[in-house]
N, C-alpha and C positions, 0 to 999 in steps of 0.2 A: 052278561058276558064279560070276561076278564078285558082288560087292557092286552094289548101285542106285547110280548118284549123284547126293549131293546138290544143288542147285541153291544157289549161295551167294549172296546179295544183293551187287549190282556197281554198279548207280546210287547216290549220295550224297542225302541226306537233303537236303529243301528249306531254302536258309534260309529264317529267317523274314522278313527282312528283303527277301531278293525273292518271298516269297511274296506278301507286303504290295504289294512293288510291282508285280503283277501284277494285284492286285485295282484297283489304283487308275486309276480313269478315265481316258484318252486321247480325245482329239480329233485331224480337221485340220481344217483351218478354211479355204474353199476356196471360190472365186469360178466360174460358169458364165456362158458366152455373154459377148456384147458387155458390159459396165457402164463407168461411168464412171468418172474418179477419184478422186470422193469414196466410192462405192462400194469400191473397190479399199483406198481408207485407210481405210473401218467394217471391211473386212477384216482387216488387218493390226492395229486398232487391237481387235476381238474376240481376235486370237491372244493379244495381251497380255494381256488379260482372263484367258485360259485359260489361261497361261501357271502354271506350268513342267510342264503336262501337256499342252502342244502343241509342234505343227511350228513353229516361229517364222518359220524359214526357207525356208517347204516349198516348191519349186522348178514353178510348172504350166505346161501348153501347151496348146495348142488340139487338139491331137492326145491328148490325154488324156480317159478317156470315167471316168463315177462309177465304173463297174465295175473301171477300175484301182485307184484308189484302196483300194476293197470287197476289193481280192485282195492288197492289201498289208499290211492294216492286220491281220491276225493278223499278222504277221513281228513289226510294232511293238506289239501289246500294242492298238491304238486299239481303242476302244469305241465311240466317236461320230462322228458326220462333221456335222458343218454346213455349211450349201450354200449361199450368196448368190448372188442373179441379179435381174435387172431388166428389165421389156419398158415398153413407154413405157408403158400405165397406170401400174403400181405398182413398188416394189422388195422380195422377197420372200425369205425364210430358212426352208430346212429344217432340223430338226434330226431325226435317225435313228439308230438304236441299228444297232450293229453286231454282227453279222450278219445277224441274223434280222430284223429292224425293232421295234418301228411306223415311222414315221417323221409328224413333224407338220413341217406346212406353214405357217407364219405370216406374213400381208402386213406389210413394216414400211410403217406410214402416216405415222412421223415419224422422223427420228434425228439426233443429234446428236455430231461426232466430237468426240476425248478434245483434239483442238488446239484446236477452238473454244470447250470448257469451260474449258481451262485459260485463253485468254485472255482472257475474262472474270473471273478471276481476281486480286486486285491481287498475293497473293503463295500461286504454286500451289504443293503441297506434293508430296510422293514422291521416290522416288528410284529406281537401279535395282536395288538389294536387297528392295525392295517386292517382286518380282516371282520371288523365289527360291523362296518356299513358295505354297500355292496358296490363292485367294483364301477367307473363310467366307462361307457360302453362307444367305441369308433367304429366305423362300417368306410371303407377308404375302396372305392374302384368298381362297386359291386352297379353299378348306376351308371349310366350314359348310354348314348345310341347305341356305339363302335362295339362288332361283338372280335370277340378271340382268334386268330387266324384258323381256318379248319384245316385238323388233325392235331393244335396243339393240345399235352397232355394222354396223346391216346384216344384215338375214336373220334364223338361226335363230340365237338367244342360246346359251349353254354350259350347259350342265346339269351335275348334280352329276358324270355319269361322266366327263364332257371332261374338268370341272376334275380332275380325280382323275387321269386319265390327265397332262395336263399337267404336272401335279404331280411324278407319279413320274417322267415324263421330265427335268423340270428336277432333280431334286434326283441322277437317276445320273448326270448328266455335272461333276458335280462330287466330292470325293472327302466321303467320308462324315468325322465328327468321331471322333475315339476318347476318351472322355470320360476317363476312368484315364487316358490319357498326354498329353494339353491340353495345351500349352504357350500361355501366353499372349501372350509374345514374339514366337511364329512369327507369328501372327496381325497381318496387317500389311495385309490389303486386306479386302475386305468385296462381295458382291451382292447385290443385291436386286431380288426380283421380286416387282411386288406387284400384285393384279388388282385392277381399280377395277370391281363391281358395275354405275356406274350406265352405264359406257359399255362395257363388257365386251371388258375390253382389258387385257394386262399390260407394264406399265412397266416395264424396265428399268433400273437407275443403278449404277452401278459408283464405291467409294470408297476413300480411303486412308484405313489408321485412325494415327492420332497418339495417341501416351501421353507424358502429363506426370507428375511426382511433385509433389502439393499439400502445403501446410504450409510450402512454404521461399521465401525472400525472393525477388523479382525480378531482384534485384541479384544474388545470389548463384548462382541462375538463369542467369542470362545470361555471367557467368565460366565455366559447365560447359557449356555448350554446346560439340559439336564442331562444327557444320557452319557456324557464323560466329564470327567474331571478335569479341570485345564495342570496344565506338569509347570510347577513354580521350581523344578530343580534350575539352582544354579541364580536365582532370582534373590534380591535381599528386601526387596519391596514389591507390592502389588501395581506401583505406578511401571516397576521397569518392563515389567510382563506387557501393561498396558501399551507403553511407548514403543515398546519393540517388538508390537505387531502380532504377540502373541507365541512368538517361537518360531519352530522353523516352518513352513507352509508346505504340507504334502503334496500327494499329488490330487487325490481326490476333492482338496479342496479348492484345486483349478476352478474359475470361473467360465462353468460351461453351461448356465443356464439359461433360462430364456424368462425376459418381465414378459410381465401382463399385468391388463385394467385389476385392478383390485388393490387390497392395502389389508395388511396385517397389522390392526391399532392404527390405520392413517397415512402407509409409508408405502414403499414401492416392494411388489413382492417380485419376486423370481422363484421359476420353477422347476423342477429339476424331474426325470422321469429317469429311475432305474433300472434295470429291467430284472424279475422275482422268478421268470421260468414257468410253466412251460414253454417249448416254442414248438411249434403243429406246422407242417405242412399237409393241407385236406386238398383231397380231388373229390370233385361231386361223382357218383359213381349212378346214383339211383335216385330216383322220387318217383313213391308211392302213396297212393291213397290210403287212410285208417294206419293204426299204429303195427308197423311192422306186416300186414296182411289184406294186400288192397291189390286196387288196379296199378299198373306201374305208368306213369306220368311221363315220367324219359329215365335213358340207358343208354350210358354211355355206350355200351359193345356192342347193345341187341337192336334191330332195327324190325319192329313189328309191319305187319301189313293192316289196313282198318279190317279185315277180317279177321285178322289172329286177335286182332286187340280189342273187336266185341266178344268173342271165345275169351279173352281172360277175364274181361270185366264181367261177362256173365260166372263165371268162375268165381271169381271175389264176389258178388252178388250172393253165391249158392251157398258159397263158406259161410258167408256174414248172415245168411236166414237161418242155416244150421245149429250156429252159434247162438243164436238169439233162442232158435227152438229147445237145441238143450238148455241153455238159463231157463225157460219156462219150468223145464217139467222138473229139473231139479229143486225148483223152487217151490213147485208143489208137492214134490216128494216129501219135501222136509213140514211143508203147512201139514201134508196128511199122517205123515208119521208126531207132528207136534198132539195133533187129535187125537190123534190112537195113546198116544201116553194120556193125553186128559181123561180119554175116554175109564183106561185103566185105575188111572188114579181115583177117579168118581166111584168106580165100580167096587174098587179096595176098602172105600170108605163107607160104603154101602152096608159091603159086607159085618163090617166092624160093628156098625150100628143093631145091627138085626142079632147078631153076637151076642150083644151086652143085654138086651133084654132078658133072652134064654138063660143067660146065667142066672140073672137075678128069679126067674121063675124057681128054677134048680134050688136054689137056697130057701123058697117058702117051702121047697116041697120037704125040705130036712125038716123044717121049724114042724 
């Protein structure tokens, strides 16, 4: 009798490093129905925001339903999908965990695109290296006992569970901190989302962060600069430049930053936060269960009875077996139509074979 054998390990060991990258959040970031094209550009101008854990590019058509997206986005790693759409009341944004859901529905009742901030701007700051690591993430009000006064905002205010769930939705679509490997360098944009209690709403603002090294002359300053040139008009020496501060002192190069612990090469840094645009006013409007198609969790306008609200959840239940039923059969339509071509194919080949004999018979019978 043979020896047993062994089974030898034949897959390789994960790296780490795309372990890491599997963990980290994805987006697409993705427009429904008619909108307009200011809509179209808070679109384009969110990828940025999300950027470099989104589609920048991502290609739609009107022939594309959520459910494609939902069926690609394990291939790519995405975690999230955010949904823009607009009906002539309002213009509104889901954000949805992937696969399984919740998914929250928010009205934006105000916003502001990233070109409109910047021109109000006398000298707008970033670049496109800003946009290589991803941005850190603030959560500012969402948290504490004290809920919203009821009725602010419209309807029913947020209670502690909303904001909690809110919470945990905003903070997975962005990538977590790893405190041991910080880099304070990468760190080059910044969000913030902060709930404002009295009107029961969360603000949006998206910024670039700027670091300077304090303690060294202006003059000297301004010769290190890469991204301008320092102006020697009117100068006959580089020491005059030096001594005289550097020229004349705009206004953006007011000192309106703020230090912190750290050191750039050793020295005291200062921080400076600009602001790159968009800026979002969200009102929670909905959370439901599964992506876009579930039990509804709270509503703001609708007040269920526990009767209505086993009747929907049985509903969501009957949808989601449905669902699951169709995937079955169409999945074996496709296994038995794969058959039936092999079957054909076999059978062609068959043919061919029993063919080629007869012919060759045919040919002794001339000889």
């Amino acid at each position: 009798q043979g020896r047993k054998r062994k089974k030898t390990r034949t897959e390789k060991e994960a790296d780490p490093g795309e372990r890491q990258k599997k963990l980290t959040p994805r987006c697409f970031v993705i427009k429904r129905g008619d909108v307009g094209d200011r809509i179209k550009d808070l679109v384009q101008d969110f990828r940025n925001v999300m950027m470099p854990n989104s589609a920048k590019a991502l290609k739609e058509s009107k022939q594309n339903r959520v459910e494609d997206f939902i069926a690609v986005a394990s291939h790519f790693s995405v975690t999230h999908l955010i949904i823009f759409s607009a009906t002539k009341a309002a213009t509104y944004m889901k954000l949805a965990r992937l696969p399984q859901g919740p998914t929250l529905t928010f009205r934006v009742d105000s916003f502001t695109l990233a070109r409109e901030v910047r021109a109000a701007q006398k000298r707008p700051q970033g670049t496109s290296r800003d946009f290589v690591t991803p941005p850190l993430q603030v959560l500012n009000g969402l948290g504490g006992p004290k809920d919203s006064p009821e009725g602010a905002g419209g309807g029913k205010s947020l209670k502690m569970s909303e904001r909690q769930l809110v919470a945990e939705m905003l903070r997975g679509a962005f990538p977590a901190i790893d405190v041991p490997s910080f880099n304070q360098a990468e760190c080059r944009r910044a969000v913030l989302f902060h709930y404002d209690r009295e009107n029961d709403a969360v603000f949006f603002r998206h910024f670039v962060v700027g670091r300077r090294q304090l303690g060294v002359e202006r003059g000297i300053k301004k010769l290190t600069r890469f991204n301008r040139l320092p102006n020697l008009a009117g100068k006959e020496d580089i020491a005059d430049f030096v001594m005289g501060g550097g020229g004349v002192t705009s206004e953006s190069e007011v000192d309106e930053s703020a230090e912190i612990p750290g050191s750039l090469r050793s020295g005291r840094v200062a921080v400076r936060l600009s602001e790159a645009g968009p800026r979002l006013r969200l009102l929670l409007i909905k959370a439901e269960e599964g992506v876009c198609t579930g039990g509804v969790m709270y509503h703001r306008f609708l007040t269920k009875t526990p009767s209505q609200q086993q009747v929907l959840q049985e509903r969501a239940r009957q949808r989601q077996k449905l669902k699951e039923r169709n995937a079955r059969l169409e999945a074996k339509a496709k296994a038995k139509a794969k058959q039936g071509k092999r079957k054909r194919e076999k059978a062609k080949d068959d043919d061919d074979d029993e063919e080629k004999p007869a012919m060759t018979n045919m040919d002794d019978d001339d000889d």
